[in-house]
C-alpha positions in Angstrom: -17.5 1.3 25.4 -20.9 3.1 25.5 -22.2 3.5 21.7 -25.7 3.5 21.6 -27.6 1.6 18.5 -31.0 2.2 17.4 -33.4 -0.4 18.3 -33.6 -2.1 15.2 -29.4 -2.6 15.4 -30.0 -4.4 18.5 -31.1 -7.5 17.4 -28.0 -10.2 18.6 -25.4 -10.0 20.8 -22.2 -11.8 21.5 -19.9 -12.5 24.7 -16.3 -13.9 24.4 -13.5 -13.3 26.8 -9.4 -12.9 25.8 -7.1 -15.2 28.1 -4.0 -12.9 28.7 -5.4 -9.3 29.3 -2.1 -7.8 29.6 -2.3 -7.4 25.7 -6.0 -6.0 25.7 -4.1 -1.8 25.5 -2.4 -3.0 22.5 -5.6 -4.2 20.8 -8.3 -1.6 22.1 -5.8 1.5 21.9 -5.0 4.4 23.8 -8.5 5.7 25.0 -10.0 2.4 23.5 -9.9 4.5 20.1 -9.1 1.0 18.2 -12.1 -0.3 19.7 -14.4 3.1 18.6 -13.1 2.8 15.3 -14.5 -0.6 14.9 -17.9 -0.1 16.4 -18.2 3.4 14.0 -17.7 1.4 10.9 -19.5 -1.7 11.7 -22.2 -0.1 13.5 -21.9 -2.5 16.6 -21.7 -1.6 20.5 -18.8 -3.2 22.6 -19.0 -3.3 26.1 -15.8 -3.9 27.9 -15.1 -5.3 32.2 -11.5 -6.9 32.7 -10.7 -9.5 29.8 -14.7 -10.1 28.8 -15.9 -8.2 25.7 -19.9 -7.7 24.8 -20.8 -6.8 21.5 -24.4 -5.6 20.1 -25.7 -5.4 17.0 -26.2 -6.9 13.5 -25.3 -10.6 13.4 -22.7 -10.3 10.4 -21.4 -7.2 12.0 -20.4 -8.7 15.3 -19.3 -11.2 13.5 -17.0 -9.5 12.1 -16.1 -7.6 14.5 -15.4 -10.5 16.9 -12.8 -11.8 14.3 -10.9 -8.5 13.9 -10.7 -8.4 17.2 -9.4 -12.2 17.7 -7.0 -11.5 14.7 -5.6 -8.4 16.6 -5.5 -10.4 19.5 -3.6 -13.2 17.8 -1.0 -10.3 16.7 -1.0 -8.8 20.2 0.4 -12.0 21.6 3.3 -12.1 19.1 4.2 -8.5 19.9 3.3 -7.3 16.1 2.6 -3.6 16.1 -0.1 -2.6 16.1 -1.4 1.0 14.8 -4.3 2.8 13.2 -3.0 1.7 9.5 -3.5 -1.8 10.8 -7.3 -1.4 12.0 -8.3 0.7 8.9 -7.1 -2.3 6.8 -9.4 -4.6 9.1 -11.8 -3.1 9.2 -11.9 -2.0 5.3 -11.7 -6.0 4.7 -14.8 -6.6 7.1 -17.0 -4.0 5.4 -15.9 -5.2 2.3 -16.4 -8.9 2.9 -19.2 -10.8 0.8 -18.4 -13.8 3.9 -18.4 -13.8 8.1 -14.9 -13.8 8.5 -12.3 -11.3 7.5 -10.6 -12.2 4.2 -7.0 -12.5 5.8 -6.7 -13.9 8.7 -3.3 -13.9 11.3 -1.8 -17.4 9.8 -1.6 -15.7 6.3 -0.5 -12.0 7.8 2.4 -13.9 9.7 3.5 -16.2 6.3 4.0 -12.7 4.5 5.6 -10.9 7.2 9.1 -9.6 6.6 11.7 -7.3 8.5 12.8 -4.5 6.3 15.1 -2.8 8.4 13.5 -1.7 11.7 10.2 -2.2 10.6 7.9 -5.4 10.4 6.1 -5.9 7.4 2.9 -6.9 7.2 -0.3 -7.1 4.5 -3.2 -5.1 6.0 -6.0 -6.0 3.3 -6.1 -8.9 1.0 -4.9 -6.8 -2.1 -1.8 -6.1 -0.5 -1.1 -9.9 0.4 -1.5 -10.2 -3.9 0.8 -7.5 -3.9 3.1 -9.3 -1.6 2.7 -12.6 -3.7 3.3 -10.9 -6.9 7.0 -9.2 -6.1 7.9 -12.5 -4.4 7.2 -14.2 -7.8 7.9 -11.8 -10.9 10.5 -9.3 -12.0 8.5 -7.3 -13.1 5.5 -5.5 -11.3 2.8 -3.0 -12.7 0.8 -1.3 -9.5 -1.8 0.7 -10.0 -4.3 2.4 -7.5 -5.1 5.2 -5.3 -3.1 7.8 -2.7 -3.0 5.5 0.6 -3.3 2.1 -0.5 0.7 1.6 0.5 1.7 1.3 -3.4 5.0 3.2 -2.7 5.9 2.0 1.1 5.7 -1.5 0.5 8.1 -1.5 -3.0 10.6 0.5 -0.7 10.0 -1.9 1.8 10.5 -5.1 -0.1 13.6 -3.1 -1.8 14.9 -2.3 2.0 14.4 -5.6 2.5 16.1 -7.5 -0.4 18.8 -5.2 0.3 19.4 -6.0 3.6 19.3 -10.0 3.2 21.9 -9.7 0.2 19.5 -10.5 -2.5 20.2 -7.6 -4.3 23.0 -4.9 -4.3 21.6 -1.8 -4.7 17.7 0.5 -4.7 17.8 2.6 -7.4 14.6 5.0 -6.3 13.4 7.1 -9.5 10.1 9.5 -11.0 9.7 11.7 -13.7 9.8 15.2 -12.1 7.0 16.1 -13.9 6.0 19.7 -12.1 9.5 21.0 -13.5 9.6 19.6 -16.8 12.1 17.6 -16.0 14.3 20.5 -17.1 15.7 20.3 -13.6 19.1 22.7 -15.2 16.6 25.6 -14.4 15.6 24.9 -10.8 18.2 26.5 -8.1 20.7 24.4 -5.8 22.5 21.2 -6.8 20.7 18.1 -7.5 19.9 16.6 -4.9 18.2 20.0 -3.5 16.6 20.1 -7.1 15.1 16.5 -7.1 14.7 16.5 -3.0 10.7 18.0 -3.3 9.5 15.0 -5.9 11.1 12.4 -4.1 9.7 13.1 -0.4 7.0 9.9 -0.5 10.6 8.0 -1.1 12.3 9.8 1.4 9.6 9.4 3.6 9.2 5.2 3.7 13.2 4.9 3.6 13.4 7.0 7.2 10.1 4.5 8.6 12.8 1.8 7.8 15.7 3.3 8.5 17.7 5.4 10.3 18.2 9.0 8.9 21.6 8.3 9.6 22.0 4.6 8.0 19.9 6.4 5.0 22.9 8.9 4.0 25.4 6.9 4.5 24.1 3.8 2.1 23.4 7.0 -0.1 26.8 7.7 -0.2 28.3 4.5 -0.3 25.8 3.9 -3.5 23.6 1.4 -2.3 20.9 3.4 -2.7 20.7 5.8 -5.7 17.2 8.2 -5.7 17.5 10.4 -8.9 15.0 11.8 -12.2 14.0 9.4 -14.2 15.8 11.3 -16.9 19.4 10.0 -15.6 18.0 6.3 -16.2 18.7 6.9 -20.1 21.6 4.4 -21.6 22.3 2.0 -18.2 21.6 -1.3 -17.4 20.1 -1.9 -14.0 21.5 -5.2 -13.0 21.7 -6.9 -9.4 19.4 -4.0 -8.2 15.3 -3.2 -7.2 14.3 -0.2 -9.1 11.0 1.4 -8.4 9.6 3.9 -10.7 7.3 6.1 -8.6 4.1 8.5 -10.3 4.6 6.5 -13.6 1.7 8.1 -14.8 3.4 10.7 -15.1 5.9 9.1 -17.9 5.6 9.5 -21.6 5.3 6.8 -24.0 9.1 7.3 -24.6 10.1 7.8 -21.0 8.4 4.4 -19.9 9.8 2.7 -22.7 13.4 4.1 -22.1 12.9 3.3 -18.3 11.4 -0.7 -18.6 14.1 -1.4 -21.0 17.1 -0.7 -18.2 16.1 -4.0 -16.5 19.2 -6.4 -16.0 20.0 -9.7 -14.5 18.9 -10.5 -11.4 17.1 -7.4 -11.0 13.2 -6.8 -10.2 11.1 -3.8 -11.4 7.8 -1.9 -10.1 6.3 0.5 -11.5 3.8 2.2 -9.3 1.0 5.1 -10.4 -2.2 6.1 -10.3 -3.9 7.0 -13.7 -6.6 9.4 -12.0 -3.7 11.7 -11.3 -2.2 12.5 -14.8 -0.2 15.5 -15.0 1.1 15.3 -18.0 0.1 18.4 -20.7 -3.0 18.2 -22.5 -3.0 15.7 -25.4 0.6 13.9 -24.4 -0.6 10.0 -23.6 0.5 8.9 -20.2 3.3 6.0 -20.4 2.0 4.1 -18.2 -1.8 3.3 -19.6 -0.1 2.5 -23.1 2.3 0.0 -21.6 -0.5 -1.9 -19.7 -2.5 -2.5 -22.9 0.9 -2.8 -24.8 2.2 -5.3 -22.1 -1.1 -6.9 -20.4 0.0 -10.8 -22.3 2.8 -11.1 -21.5 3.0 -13.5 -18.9 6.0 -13.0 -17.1 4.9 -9.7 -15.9 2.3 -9.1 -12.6 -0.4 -6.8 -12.4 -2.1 -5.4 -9.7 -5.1 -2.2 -8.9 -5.9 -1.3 -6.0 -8.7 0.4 -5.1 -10.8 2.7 -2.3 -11.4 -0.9 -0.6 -7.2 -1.3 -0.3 -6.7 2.6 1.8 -5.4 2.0 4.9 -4.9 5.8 6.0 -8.0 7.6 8.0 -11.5 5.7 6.6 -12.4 8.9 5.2 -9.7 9.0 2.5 -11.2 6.0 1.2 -14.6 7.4 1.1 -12.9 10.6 -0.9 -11.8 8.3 -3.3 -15.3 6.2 -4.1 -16.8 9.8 -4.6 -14.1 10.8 -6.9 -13.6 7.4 -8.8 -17.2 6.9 -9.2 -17.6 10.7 -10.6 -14.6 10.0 -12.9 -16.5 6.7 -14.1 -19.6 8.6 -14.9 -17.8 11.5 -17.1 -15.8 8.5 -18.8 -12.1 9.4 -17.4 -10.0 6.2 -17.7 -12.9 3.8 -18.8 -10.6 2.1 -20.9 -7.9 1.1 -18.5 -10.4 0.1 -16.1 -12.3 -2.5 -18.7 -8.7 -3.6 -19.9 -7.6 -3.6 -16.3 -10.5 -5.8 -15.0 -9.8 -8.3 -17.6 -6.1 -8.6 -17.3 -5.6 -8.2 -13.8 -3.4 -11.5 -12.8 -1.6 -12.9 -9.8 
């Protein structure tokens, strides 16, 4: 690698070597563009010859970067994937970290793991292990937080999951279709071609786990059910995992109708994000009034995620420090975040 610090970023250096080097593609990338990301956002030099790695720079930074790098390494070996999503989360946790060492290291990664379909699961920042540890212990799940942080992949995937081990006997997949009213009678085509457009996020982490093919058909045989939250109205959800995606979008009715449905042997998340409210002016969102209606009781898990918890293209988080901070300062949503910052439990 050939990034070139300032002077006064030159002050330590480190030199550790990696035993099998046949792994070294998986962890540096194509193009070493792993290996760039990590010296960009830790502001370190890495100098690479066979298996023997050189960094420069801060002290913490190196650091840092030495145990990213060991952690990948660690991964590597067990034949884990490893991807862009998975250094973004790495690296977000080093910059993020009050300590020297990464908050999450392999040994925890590998205890959450699970195989939802064809895809390995893993937690790629330390919020997202809570996460993990919260669906694994309550019914009932409130996640809040930002486009990118993985709210809706990793409820389908603990859903694809749960399915596919028999711990459950159907994913019922549902959001208020906001955009058209839910008056869905007046869009053209049949349902599914009507409700198709505000489902795509769904859609989307179903086909990472699945097969297009093995999708449609567990459609059709009803072990997977994706429909308006409209059609939840009068049921009881039992022996299922039901996700409610966008539930900021909800009314105070809707989300009362919809957390009501819950049956036996059946868990519940509710994901959304309460800086992207679509709802007509003056009409509450359903989802702040049941976190301050619900925050005590304590058979339910809460979780926010923040611009630390993005694991999509650094930037993105970035984007969304600008805008939560603006929002902050003009007072939008002060009064989940207080509440939220006092009640969020694990």
């Amino acid at each position: 690698m050939t990034k070139k610090l300032k002077t006064d970023q030159l002050n330590s250096s480190k030199t550790f070597s990696f035993e099998d080097n046949l792994v070294l593609p998986m962890i540096y990338g194509e193009g070493d563009k792993f290996l760039k990301t990590i010296e960009k956002n830790l502001d370190i030099e890495a100098v690479t010859r066979g298996n023997i790695i050189k960094l420069n720079g801060a002290e913490k930074n190196i650091n840092l970067a030495q145990q990213i790098l060991e952690n990948l390494y660690n991964l590597a070996l067990k034949n884990n994937e490893i991807d862009e999503g998975e250094i973004f989360g790495l690296v977000n946790m080093a910059k993020n970290s009050l300590s020297s060492k990464v908050d999450l290291d392999v040994e925890q990664i590998e205890s959450l793991c699970f195989k939802a379909g064809r895809k390995l699961i893993k937690p790629r920042t330390k919020k997202q292990a809570d996460y993990f540890n919260l669906v694994k212990k309550y019914q009932m799940v409130f996640c809040c937080g930002p486009a990118g942080t993985g709210k809706t992949y990793l409820a389908v995937a603990f859903a694809v999951w749960m399915l596919k081990t028999g711990q459950i006997e159907k994913i019922i997949l549902t959001r208020p279709a906001v955009e058209a009213g839910e008056r869905l009678g007046f869009l053209p085509g049949d349902l599914k071609e009507k409700i198709d457009p505000y489902l795509r996020p769904i859609y989307d982490a179903l086909n990472d786990m699945l097969s297009f093919s093995e999708v449609l058909k567990k459609i059709d045989a009803g072990f997977i059910e994706i429909a308006p939250l409209a059609f939840m109205r009068g049921r009881t959800l039992s022996n299922a995992f039901i996700i409610l995606d966008e539930s900021q979008n909800t009314t105070a009715v809707q989300m009362k109708m919809f957390l009501t449905r819950l049956g036996e042997n059946s868990k519940m998340i509710i994901n959304g994000d309460l800086s992207q409210v679509d709802l007509p002016s003056g009409t509450k969102s359903g989802l702040r009034e049941s976190i301050n209606i619900l925050k005590d009781v304590k058979e339910i898990g809460f979780i926010k995620f923040d611009e630390k918890d993005v694991v999509r293209n650094p930037l993105v988080s970035k984007i969304v420090a600008k805008y939560e901070g603006f929002e902050k300062s003009e007072g939008v949503g002060k009064e989940y975040i207080s509440k939220y910052k006092k009640n969020d439990r694990g």
